[in-house]
C-alpha positions as CSV (number, residue, x, y, z in Angstrom):
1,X,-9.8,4.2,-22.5
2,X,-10.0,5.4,-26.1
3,X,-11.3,3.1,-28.9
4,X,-7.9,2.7,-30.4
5,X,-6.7,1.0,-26.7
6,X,-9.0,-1.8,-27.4
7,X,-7.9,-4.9,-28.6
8,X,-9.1,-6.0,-32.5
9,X,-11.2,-8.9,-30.8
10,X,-12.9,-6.1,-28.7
11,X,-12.9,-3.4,-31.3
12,X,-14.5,-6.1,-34.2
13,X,-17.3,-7.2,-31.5
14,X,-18.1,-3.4,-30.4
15,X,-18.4,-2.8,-34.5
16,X,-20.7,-5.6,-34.8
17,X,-22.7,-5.2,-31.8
18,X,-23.0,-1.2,-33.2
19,X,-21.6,0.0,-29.9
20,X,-19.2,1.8,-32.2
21,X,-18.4,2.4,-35.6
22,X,-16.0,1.2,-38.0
23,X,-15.5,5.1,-39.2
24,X,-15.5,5.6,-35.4
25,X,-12.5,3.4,-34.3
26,X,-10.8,4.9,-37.4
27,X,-11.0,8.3,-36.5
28,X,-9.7,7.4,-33.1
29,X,-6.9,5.8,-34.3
30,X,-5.7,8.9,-36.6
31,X,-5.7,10.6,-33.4
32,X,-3.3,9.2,-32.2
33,X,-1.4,8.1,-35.3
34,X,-1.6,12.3,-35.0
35,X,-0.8,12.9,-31.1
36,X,2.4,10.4,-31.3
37,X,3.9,9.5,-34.7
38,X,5.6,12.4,-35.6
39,X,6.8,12.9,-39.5
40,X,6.5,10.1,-41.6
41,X,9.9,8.4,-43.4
42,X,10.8,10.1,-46.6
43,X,13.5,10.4,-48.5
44,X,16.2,13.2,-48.3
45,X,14.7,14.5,-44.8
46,X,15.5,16.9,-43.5
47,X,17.8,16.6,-39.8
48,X,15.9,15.0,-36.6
49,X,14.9,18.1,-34.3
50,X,14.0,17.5,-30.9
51,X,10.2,17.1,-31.3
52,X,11.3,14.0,-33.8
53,X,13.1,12.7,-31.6
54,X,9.7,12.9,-29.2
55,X,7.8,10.7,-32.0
56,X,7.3,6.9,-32.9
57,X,7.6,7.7,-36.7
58,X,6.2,4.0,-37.6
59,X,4.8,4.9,-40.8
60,X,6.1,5.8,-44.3
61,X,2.6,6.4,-46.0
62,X,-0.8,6.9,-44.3
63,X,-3.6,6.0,-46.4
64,X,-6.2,7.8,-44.5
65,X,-8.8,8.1,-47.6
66,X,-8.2,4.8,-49.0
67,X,-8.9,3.4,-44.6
68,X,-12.0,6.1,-44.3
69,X,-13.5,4.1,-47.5
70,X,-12.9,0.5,-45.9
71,X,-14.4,1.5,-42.6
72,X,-17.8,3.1,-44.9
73,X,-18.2,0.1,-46.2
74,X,-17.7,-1.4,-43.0
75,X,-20.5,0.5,-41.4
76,X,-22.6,0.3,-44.2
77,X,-22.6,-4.0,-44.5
78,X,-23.2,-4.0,-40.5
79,X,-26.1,-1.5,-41.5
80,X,-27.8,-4.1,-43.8
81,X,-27.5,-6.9,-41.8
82,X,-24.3,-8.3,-43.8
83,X,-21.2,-10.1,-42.1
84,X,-17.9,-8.1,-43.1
85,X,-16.3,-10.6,-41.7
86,X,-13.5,-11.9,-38.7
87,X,-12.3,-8.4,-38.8
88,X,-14.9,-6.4,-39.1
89,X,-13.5,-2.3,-38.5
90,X,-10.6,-3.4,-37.1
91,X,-7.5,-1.4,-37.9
92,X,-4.5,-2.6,-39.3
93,X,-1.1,-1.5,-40.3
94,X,1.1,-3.2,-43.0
95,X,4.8,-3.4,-42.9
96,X,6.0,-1.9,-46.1
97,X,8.0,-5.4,-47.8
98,X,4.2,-6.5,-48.8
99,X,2.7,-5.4,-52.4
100,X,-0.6,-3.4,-52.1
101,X,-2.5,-2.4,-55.5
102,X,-2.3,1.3,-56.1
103,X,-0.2,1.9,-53.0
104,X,3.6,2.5,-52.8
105,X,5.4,-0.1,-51.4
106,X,9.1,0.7,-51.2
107,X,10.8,-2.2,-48.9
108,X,12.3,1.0,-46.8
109,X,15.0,1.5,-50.2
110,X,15.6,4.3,-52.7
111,X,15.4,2.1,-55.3
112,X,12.0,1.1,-54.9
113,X,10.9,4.5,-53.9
114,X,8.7,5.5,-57.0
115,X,7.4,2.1,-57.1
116,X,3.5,1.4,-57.2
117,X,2.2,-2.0,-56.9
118,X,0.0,-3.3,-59.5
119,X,-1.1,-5.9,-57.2
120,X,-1.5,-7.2,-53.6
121,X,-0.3,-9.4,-51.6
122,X,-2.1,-12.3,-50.7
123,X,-1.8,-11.8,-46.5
124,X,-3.0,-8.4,-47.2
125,X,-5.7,-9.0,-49.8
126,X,-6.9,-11.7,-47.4
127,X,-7.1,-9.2,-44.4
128,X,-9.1,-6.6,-46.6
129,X,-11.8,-9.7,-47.9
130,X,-12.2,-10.0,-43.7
131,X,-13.0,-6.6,-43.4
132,X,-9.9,-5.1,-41.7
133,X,-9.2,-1.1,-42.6
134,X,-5.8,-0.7,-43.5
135,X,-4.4,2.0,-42.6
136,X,-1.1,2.3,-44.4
137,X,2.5,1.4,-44.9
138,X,5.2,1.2,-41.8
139,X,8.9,1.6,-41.9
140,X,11.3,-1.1,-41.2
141,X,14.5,-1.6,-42.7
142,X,15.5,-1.9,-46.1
143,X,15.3,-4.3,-47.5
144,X,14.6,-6.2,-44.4
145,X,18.1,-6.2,-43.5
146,X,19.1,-5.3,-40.2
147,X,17.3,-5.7,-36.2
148,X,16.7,-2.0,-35.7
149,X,14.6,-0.2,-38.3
150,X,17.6,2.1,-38.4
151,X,18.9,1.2,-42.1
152,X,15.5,2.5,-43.7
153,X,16.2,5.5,-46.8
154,X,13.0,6.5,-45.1
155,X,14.1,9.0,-41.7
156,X,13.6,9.9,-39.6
157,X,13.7,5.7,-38.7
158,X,11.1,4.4,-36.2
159,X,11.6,4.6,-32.8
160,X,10.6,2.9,-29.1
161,X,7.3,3.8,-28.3
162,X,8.1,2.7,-24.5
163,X,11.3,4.8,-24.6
164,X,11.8,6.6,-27.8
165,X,16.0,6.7,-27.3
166,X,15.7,3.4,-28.3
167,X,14.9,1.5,-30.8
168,X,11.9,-0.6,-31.8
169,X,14.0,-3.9,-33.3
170,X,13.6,-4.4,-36.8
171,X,13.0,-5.5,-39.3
172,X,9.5,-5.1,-38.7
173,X,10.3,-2.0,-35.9
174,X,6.9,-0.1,-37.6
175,X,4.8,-2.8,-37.3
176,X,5.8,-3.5,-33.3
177,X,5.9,0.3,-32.8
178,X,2.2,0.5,-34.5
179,X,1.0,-1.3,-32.5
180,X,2.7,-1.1,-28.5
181,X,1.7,2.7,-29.6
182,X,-2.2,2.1,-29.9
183,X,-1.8,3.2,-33.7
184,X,-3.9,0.1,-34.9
185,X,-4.5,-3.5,-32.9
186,X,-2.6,-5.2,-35.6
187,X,0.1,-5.6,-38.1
188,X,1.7,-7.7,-40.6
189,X,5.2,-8.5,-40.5
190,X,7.6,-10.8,-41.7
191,X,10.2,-12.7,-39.8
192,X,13.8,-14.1,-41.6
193,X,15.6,-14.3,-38.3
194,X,13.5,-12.7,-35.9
195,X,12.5,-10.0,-37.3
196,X,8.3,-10.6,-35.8
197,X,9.7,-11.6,-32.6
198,X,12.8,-9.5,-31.8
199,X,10.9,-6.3,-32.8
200,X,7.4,-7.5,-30.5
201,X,9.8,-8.2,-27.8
202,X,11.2,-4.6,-27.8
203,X,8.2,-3.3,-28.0
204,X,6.1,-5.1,-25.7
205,X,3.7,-6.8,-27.8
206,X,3.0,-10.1,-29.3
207,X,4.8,-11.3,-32.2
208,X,3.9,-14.9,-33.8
209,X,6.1,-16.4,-36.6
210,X,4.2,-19.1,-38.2
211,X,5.2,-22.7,-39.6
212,X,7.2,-21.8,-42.8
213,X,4.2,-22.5,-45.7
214,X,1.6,-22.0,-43.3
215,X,1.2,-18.1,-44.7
216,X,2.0,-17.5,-48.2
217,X,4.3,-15.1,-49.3
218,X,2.4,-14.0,-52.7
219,X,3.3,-10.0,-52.9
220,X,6.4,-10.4,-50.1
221,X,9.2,-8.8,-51.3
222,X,11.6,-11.5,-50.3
223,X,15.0,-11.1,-48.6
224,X,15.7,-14.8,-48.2
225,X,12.9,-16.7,-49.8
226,X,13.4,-20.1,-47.7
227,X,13.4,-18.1,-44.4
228,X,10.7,-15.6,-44.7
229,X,8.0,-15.7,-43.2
230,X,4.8,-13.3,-43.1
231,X,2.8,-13.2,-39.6
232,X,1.3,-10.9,-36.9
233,X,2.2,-8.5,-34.5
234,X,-0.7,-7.8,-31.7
235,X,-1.9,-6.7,-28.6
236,X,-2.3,-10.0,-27.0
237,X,-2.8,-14.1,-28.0
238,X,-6.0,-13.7,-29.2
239,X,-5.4,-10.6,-31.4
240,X,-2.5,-12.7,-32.8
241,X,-4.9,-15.6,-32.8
242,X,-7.5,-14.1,-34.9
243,X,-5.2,-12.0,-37.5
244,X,-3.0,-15.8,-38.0
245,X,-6.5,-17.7,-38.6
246,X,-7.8,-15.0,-41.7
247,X,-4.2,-14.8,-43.1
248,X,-3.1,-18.6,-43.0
249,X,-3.4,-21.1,-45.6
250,X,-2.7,-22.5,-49.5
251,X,-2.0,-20.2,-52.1
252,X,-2.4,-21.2,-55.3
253,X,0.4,-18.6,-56.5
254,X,2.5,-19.8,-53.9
255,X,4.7,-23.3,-54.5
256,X,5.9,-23.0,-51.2
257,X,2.6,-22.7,-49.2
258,X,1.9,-25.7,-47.1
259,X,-1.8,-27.2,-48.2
260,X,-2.8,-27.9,-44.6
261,X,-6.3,-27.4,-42.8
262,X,-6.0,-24.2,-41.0
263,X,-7.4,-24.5,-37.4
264,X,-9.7,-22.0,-35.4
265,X,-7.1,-20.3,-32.8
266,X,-9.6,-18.7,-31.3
267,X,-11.0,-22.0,-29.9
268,X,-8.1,-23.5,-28.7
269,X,-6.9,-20.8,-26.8
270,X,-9.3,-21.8,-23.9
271,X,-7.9,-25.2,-23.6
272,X,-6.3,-25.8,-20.3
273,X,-2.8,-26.9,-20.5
274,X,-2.0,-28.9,-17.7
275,X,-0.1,-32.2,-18.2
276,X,1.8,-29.7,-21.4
277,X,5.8,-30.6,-21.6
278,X,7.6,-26.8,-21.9
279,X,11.7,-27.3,-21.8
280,X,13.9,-24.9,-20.7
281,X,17.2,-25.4,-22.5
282,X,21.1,-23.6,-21.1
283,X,21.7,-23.5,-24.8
284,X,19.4,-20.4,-25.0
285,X,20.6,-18.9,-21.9
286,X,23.8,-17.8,-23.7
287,X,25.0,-16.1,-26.4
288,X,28.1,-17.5,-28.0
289,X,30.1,-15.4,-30.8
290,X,33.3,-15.6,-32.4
291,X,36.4,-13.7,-31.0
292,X,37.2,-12.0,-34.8
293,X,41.1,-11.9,-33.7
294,X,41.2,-15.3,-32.3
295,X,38.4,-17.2,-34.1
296,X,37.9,-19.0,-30.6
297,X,34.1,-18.8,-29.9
298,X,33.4,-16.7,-26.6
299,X,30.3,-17.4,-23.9
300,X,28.3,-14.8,-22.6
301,X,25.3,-15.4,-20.3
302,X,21.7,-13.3,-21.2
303,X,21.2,-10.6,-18.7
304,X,19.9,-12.2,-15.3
305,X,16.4,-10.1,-15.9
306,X,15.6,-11.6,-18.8
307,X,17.0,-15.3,-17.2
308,X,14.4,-14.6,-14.3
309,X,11.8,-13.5,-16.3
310,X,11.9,-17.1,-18.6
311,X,11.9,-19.1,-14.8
312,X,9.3,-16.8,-13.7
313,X,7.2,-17.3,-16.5
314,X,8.0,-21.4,-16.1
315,X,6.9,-21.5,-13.0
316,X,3.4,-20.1,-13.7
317,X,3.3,-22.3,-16.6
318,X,4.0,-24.9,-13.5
319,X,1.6,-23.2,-11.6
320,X,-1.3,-24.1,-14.3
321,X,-0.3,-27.8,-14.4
322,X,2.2,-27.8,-17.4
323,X,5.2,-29.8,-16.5
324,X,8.6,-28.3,-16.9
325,X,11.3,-30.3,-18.7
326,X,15.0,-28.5,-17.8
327,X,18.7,-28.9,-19.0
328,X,17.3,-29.6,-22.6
329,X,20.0,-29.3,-25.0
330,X,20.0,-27.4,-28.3
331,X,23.6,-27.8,-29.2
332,X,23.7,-26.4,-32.7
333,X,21.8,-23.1,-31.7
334,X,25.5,-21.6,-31.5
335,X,25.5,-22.0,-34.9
336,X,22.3,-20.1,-36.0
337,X,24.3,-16.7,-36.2
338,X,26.8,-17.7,-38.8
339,X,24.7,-20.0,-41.2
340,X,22.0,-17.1,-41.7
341,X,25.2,-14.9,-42.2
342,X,25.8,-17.3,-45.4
343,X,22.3,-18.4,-46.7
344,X,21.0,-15.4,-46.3
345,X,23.6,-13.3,-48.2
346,X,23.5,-16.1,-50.8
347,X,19.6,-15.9,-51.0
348,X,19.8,-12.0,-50.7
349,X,22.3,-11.3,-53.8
350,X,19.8,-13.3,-55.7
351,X,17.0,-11.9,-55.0
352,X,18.2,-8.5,-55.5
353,X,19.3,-9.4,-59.2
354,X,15.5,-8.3,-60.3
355,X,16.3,-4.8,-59.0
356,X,18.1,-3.2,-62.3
357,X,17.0,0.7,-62.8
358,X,14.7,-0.8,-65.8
359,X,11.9,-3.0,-65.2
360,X,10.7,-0.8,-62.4
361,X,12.1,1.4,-59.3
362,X,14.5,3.8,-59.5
363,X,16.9,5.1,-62.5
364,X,19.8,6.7,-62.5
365,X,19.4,10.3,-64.2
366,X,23.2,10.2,-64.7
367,X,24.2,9.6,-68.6
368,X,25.1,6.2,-69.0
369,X,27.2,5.0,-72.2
370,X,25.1,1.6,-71.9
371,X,22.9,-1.0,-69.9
372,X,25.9,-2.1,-67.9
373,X,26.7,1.2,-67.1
374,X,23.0,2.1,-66.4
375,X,23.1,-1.1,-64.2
376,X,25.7,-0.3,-61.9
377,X,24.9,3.3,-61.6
378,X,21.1,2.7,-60.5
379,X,22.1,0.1,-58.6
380,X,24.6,2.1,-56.6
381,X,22.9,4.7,-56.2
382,X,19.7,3.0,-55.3
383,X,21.3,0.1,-53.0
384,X,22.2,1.6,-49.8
385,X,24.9,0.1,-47.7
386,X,22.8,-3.2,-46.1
387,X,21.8,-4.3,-49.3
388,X,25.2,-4.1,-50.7
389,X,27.3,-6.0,-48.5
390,X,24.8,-8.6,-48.7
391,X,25.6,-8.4,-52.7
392,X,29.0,-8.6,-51.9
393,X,28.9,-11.4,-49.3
394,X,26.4,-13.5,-51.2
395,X,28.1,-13.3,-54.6
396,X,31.4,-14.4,-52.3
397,X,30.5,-17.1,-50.5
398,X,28.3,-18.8,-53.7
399,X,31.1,-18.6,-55.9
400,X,32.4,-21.8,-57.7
401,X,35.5,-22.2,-55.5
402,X,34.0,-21.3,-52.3
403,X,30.7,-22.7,-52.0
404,X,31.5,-25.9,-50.9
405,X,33.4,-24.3,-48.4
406,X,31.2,-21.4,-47.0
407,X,27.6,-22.4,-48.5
408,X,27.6,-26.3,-48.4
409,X,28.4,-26.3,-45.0
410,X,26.2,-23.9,-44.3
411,X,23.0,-25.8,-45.4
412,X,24.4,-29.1,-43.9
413,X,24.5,-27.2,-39.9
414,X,21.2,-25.7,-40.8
415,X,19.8,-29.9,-40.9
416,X,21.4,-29.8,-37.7
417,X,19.8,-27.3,-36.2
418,X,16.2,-28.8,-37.9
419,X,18.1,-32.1,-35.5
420,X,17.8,-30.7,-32.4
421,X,14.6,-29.4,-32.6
422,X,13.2,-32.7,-33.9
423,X,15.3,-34.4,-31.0
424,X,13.7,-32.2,-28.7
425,X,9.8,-32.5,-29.6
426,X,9.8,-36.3,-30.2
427,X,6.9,-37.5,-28.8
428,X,8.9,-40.9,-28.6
429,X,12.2,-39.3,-27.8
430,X,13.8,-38.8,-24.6
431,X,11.8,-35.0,-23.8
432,X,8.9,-35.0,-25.8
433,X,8.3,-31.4,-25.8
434,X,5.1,-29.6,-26.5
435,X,7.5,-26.3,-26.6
436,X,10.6,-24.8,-25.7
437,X,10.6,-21.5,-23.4
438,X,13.5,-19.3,-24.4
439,X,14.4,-15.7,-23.7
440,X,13.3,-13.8,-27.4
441,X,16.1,-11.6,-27.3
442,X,19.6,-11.2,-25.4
443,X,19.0,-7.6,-24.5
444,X,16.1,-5.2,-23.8
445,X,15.9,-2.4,-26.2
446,X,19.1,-1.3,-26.7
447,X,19.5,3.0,-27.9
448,X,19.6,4.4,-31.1
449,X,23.0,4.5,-32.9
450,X,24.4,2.3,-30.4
451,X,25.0,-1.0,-32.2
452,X,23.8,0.3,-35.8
453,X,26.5,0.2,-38.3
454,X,28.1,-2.8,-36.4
455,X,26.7,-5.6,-38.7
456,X,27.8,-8.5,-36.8
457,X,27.2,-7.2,-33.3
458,X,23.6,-6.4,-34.8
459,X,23.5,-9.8,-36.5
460,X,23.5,-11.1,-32.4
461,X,20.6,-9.5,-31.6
462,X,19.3,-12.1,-33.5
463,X,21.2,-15.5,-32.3
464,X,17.6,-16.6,-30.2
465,X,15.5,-16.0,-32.4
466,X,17.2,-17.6,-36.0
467,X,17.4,-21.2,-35.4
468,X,13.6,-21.1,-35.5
469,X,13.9,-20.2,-39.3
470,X,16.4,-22.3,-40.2
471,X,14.1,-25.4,-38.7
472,X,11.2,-23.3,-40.5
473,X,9.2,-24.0,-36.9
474,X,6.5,-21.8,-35.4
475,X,7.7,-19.1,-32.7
476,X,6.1,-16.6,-30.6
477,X,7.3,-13.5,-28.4
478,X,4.9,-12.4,-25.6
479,X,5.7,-9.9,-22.6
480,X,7.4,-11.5,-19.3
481,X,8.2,-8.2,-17.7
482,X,10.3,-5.2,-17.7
483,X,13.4,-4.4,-17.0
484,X,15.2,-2.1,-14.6
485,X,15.1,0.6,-17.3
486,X,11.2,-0.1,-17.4
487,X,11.5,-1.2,-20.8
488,X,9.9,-4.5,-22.3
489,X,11.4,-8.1,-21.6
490,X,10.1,-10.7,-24.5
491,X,9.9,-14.8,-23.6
492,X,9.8,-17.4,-26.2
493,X,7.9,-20.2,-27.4
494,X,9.0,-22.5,-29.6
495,X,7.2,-25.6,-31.2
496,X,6.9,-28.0,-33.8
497,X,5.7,-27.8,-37.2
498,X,2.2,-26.1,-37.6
499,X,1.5,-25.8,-33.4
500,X,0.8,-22.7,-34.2
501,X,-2.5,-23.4,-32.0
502,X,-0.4,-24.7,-28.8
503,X,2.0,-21.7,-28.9
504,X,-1.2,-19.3,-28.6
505,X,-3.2,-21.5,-26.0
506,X,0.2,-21.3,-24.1
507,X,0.7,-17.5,-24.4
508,X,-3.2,-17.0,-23.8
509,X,-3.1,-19.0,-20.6
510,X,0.1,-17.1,-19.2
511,X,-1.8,-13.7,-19.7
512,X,-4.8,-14.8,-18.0
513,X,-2.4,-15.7,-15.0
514,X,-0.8,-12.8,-15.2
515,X,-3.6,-9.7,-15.8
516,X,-3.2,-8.2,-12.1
517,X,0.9,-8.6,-12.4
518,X,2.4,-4.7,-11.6
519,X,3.9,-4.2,-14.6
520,X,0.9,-4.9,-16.8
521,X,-0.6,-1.9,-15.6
522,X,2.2,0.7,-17.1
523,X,2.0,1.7,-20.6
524,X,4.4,2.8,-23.0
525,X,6.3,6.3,-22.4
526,X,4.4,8.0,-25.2
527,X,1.2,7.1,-23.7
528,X,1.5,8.2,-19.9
529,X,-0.1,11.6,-20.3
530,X,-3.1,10.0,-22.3
């Protein structure tokens, strides 16, 4: 096994212990950033050749002397008997919707192409102060928009490390990608309607989306600012574990942060769990979507692999003493789908306003007869398609005459989504719920080009996942298997405000159940001749 295999917790104790060093692990993991990523994203490449299509192509820039400096100074504090801190050497990548000082941080868009950040994001500033060595920027989609990393102006667009005809998820495909491929331990993404989870669930991995406040979004380049949320992608639980305890907490330049102690995840992952109450709910065992001749909503069941792999993963959970909680129903998750449709777009068109061709970003070199002009040419030409519709639907639905009708509503099913969540972890209700076990995603990863272009199919991708952000719960993806395609099968946990702790000690105990399980021991398809 090669340093960059390990996991961060194993990788910050070998650093500290000086059975490796931090410039050590780093140079490991450019190896393989070098045997497996391929070309990074740019603008204007040029057509995908076969080798590209070989690659994983996570990252739009490497910052390899900027990483080889952290990791010195790394080595150099452990030298004099200093503490870098909780992660000491470890290797991280960044999903490029986060500011970094002095770094380019492009959102996966032409317009923000040119665009270096004067300053840094708070996640990632606090990641640095631990001692983490970043080592650069990964793609995703612009913007955020979209569940495949396929709508980034960067190509070629990240692909599947397990099976790279397929995608990673999105919108944080880089990050997932990153890391299933042994490119770093950790990342930081952000998750508006799955995009941590969908994308760790394609991709194998762990993805945790925190309590909404509980990680600030200070330097987050926001899609929908009261869905976003910044967390991380990992190896495992206790990766997850230990990135989520150095990134969480107030903000002082964030309103919206929630000023609540932060626990040590670590220590709570060794907690037993028996006498735990997990639901299983048939509400998230479907996917239900609107017939667009008819308007008649139409039932599909989730693919009876990924059903299995949820009871499976119950009845281990049983196994370790939890108790298991069925036919628990989540009536308004139907729902999840078309309210992010509106309050997203709404959210989205306003948060896109700031983009202009003048403050910053990209200009239009065509001669414009005035601002307006100069406006709408740099927008159009810096906007690629995603962004625009969402323009175009939020400016719609927020209009005077139809917001009552389209964005009203919206909000008021979104409070009744937050309902049956709070109906469901009541602990004087009728289920009294520690968590809810759901599939993460209605598919496996599905291939490249297949649903991309389709924006409500894609939307779908999603329906599992959303209703977490619209309650603004905590949510984690963790591997239950693979399919018969050998790719990845993701399972759910869903709990109530700021359990960040129980969703970990629950994923940490299922892995330790789990270590000698077959399909544990195969490794992604661009790793097999490693």
């Amino acid at each position: 096994m090669q340093l960059c295999d390990l996991s961060a917790v194993e990788i910050r104790d070998h650093i500290s212990s000086k059975q490796a060093s931090a410039v050590e692990v780093l140079e490991s993991c450019l190896q393989r950033i070098r045997q497996v990523d391929g070309r990074p994203g740019e603008l204007g490449s040029s057509p995908e050749t076969k080798e590209d299509a070989e690659r994983v192509h996570a990252f739009i820039t490497l910052t390899e002397g900027a990483a080889r400096t952290q990791a010195e100074k790394v080595d150099k504090m452990i030298a004099n008997g200093e503490d870098p801190g909780p992660l000491a050497g470890v290797p991280a990548t960044i999903k490029d919707v986060f500011c970094v000082k002095d770094t380019p941080s492009t959102v996966g868009s032409r317009i923000l192409a040119n665009f270096i950040s004067p300053y840094t994001a708070t996640p990632v500033a606090r990641m640095r102060s631990a001692g983490a060595v970043l080592l650069g920027k990964v793609n995703l989609d612009e913007f955020t928009y979209g569940s495949s990393t396929e709508s980034s102006a960067f190509q070629p667009s990240t692909r599947n490390p397990w099976n790279t005809s397929r995608v990673p998820g999105g919108s944080s495909g880089g990050s997932a990608a990153s890391v299933a491929a042994g490119e770093a331990p950790l990342s930081l993404g952000t998750d508006t309607a799955g995009s941590i989870r969908q994308p760790a669930a394609f991709c194998g991995v762990v993805g945790l989306k925190p309590t909404y406040g509980r990680v600030s979004r200070y330097g987050l380049i926001a899609f929908g600012s009261s869905l976003d949320c910044p967390g991380p992608l990992a190896k495992n639980a206790k990766d997850a574990a230990l990135l989520l305890r150095t990134i969480a907490g107030p903000d002082p330049r964030d309103a919206t942060g929630a000023n609540i102690p932060v626990p040590d995840y670590l220590e709570l992952l060794e907690k037993e769990i028996k006498g735990k109450r997990i639901g299983l709910s048939p509400d998230y065992f479907q996917i239900t979507f609107p017939n667009l001749e008819t308007g008649e909503y139409l039932q599909q069941p989730v693919p009876t692999e990924i059903r299995e792999a949820v009871l499976r993963t119950a009845d281990v959970y049983r196994s370790l003493g939890a108790e298991i909680i069925e036919d628990v129903p989540m009536p308004n998750t139907r729902y999840g789908i078309p309210v992010y449709f509106v309050i997203s777009r709404v959210e989205a068109a306003s948060n896109l306003h700031r983009f202009d061709g003048v403050k910053y970003g990209y200009r239009t070199s065509s001669e414009t007869d005035d601002l307006k002009m100069l406006y709408k040419k740099s927008r159009g030409e810096g906007f690629g398609l995603q962004p625009k519709l969402r323009i175009l639907m939020g400016m719609y639905v927020s209009a005077a005459q139809y917001s009552e009708q389209y964005y009203q509503k919206a909000l008021q099913v979104r409070t009744l989504i937050r309902r049956d969540f709070e109906r469901a972890f009541d602990p004087n209700g009728k289920y009294k719920l520690d968590a809810l076990l759901t599939p993460t995603t209605p598919s496996t990863a599905f291939s490249m080009k297949d649903v991309y272009g389709d924006s409500v199919l894609m939307q779908y991708a999603d329906q599992l996942a959303v209703p977490a952000n619209h309650a603004g719960i905590p949510g984690i993806s963790f591997p239950g298997g693979l399919d018969a395609d050998g790719l990845p099968i993701g399972v759910q946990l869903l709990g109530p405000d700021f359990t960040e702790g129980v969703l970990l000690q629950l994923t940490y105990a299922y892995e330790q159940a789990t270590l000698d399980v077959e399909w544990r021991k195969l490794r992604p398809s661009v790793l097999r001749e490693m």
